[in-house]
matplotlib code that plots the C-alpha trace (Angstrom):
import matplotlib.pyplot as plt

x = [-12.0, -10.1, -8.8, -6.4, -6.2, -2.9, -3.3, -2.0, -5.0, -7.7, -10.8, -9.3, -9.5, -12.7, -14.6, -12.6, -14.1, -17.4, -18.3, -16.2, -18.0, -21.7, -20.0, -21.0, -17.7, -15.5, -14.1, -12.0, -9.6, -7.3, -5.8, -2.6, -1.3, 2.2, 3.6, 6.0, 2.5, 1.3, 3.8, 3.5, -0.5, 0.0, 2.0, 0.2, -3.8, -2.4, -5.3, -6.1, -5.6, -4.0, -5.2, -2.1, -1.6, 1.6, 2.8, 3.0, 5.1, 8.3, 8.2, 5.9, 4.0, 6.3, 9.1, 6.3, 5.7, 9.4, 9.2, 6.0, 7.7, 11.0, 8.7, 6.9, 4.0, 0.7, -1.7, -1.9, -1.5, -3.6, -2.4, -5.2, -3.6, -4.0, -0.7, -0.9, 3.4, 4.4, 7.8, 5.1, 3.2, 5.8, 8.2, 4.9, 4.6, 7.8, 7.9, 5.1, 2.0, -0.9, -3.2, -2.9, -6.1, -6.6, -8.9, -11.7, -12.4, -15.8, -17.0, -18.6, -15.5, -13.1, -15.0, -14.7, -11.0, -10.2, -12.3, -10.0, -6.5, -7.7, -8.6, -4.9, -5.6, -3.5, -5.4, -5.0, -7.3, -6.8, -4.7, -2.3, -2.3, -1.4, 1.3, 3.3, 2.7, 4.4, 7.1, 7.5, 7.9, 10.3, 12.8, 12.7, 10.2, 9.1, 12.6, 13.5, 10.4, 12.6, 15.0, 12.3, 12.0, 8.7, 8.4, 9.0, 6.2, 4.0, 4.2, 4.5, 1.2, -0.1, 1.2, -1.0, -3.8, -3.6, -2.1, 0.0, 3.3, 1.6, -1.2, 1.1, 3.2, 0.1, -0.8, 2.8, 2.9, 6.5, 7.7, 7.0, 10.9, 11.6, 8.5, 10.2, 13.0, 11.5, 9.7, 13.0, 14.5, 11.6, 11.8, 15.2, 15.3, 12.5, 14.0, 10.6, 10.7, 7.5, 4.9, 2.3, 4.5, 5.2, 1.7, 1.0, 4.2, 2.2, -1.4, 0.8, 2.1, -0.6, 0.3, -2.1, -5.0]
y = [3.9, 6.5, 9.0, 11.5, 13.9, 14.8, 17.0, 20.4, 21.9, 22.7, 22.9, 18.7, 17.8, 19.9, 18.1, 14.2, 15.5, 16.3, 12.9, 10.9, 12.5, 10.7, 7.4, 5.5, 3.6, 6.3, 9.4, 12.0, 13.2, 15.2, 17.1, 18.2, 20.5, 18.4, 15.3, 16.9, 18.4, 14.6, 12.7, 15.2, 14.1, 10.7, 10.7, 12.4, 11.1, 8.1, 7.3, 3.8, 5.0, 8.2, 9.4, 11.4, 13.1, 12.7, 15.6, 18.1, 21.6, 20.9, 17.3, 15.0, 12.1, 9.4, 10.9, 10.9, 7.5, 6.4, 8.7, 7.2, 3.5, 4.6, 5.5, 2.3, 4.0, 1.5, 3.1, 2.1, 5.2, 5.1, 7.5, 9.5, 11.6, 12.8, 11.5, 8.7, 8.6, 5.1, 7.0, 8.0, 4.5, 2.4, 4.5, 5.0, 1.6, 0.4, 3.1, 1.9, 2.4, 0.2, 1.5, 3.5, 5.3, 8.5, 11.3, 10.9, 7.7, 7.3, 8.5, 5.7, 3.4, 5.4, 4.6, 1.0, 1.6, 3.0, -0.2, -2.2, -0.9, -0.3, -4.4, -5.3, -5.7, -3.7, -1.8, -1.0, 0.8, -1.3, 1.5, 1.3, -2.5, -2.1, 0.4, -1.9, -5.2, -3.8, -1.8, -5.7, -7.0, -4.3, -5.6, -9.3, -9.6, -13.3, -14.1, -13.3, -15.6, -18.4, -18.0, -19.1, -22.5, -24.5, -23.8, -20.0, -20.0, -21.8, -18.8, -16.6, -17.7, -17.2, -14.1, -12.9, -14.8, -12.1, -14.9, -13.7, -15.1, -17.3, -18.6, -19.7, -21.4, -23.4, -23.8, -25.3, -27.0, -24.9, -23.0, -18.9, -18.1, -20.6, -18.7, -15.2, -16.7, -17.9, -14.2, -12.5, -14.6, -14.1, -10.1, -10.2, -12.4, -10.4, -7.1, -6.5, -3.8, -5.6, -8.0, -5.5, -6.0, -9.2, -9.8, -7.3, -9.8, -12.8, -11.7, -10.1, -13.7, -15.7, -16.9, -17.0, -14.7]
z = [10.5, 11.7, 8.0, 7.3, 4.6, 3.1, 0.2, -1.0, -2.1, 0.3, -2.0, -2.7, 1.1, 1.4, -0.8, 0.2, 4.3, 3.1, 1.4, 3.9, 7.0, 5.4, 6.1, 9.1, 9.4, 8.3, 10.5, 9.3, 11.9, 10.7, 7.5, 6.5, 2.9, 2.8, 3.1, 6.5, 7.9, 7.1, 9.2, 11.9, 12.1, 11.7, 14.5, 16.9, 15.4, 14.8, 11.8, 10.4, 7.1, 5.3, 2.1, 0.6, -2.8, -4.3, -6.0, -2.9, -1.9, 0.3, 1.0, -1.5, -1.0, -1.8, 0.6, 3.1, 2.8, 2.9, 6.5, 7.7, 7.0, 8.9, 11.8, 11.6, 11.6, 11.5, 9.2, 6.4, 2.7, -0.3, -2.8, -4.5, -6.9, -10.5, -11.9, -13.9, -14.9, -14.5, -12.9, -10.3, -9.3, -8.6, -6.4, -4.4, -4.1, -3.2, -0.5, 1.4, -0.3, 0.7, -2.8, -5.6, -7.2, -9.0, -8.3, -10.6, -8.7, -8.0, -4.9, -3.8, -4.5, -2.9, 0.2, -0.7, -1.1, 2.1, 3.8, 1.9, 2.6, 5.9, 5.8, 4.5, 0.7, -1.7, -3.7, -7.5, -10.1, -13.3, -15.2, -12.1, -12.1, -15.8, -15.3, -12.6, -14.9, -17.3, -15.5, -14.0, -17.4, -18.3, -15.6, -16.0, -12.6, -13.6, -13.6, -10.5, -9.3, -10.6, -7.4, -4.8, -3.8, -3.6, -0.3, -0.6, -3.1, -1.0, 2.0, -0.8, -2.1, 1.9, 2.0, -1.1, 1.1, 4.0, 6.3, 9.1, 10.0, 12.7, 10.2, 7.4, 10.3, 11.8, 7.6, 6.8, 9.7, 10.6, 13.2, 12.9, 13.3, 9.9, 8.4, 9.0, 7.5, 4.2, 4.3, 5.0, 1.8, -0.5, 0.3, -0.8, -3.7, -5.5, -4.7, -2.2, 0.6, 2.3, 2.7, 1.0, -2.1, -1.9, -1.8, -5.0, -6.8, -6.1, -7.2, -10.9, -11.0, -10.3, -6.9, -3.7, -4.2]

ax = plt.figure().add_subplot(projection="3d")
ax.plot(x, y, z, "-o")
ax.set_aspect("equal")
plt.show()
C-alpha cells in the first residue's frame, strides 16, 4: 500500500514514516505540511491511502478532502488528528473521509487501520462512532431512513456489505443502471454525499454489515 503523510508538524510525520516504513505491506511515498501541499502529492504520487491531520496552516484537512473529492481522486483519507470536537468529525466525514482515528491510536492499530480503509471499510475509533451516533440522533437521521423503500434498503444493506454496483445487481437479480438509480435515490433521501457514508448510515442503523 502505497501512504501519504499530510500533517503540519514534521516531528508528527517523522515519527508516522518511521513506524510505517517496518511494515511489509506499507510504503510511504510522500509527505506534505498542508492540506494544498497534500492535494498537490496526491496528485502527482497518486497513494492508495492519505493519512491527513485536520487542523492545518492555509488550507485544513477537511477542505482538502472536499478538493481531493472534486478531483476524483482514488485514494482513499483517514484522518489522524488530535481533535475530538464533534463540529470536527462529521464535516470530515461528509467531505470524503474514508476513517477517522486520533493520534494516540496504537501504533500497531493504526497499521490495521490504513489496511482497512485501504480495503474499502470505513473506519471509526469508538469515541468517533459515538460522536456521529449522536450528532445522527440530534437531526432526526432514523427518520429520514423511513423514506426508503424495501428495496432501497435491501441495496442499502449491500452497500454496507462492500458490494459494488454490479454485485448488488447480480444479488437483486436487477439491472446495474436501476441499481445506480436506487443508489442515486438513497444518497439523496438521507442527505448522503457517497457510498462510504451511506455505508457508515447503514452499519449506525443496523442495516447490512
Amino acid at each position: 500500500m502505497r501512504v501519504l503523510l499530510v500533517d503540519d508538524h514534521q516531528v508528527v510525520r517523522r515519527g508516522l514514516r518511521t513506524f510505517l516504513e517496518v511494515q511489509e505491506d506499507i510504503e510511504v511515498v510522500g509527505e506534505a505540511s498542508d492540506g494544498a501541499e497534500g492535494i498537490a502529492a496526491a496528485e502527482e504520487l497518486r497513494p492508495d491511502v492519505v493519512l491527513m491531520d485536520v487542523k492545518m496552516p492555509g488550507m485544513d484537512g477537511i477542505e482538502a478532502l472536499r478538493k481531493l473529492r472534486e478531483l476524483d481522486n482514488p485514494a482513499r483519507v483517514l484522518v489522524v488528528t488530535s481533535f475530538t470536537e464533534q463540529r470536527t468529525v462529521v464535516p470530515a466525514l461528509r467531505a470524503g473521509a474514508a476513517g477517522y482515528v486520533y493520534k494516540d491510536i496504537d501504533p500497531e492499530a493504526l497499521a490495521g487501520a490504513i489496511r482497512s480503509v485501504h480495503a474499502g471499510h470505513v473506519l471509526l475509533q469508538p469515541e468517533v462512532a459515538g460522536a456521529l451516533l449522536a450528532q445522527e440522533e440530534n437531526n432526526g437521521g432514523q427518520g429520514r431512513g423511513t423514506s426508503l423503500t424495501d428495496r432501497e434498503r435491501e441495496v442499502l444493506g449491500l452497500i454496507a456489505d462492500g458490494r459494488s454496483n454490479r454485485e448488488i445487481a447480480r444479488a437483486l437479480v436487477l439491472s446495474e443502471k436501476t441499481v445506480k438509480t436506487h443508489v442515486s435515490n438513497i444518497l439523496m433521501k438521507l442527505d448522503l454525499a457517497d457510498r462510504t457514508q451511506a455505508a457508515l448510515w447503514a452499519v449506525r442503523h443496523g442495516i447490512g454489515a
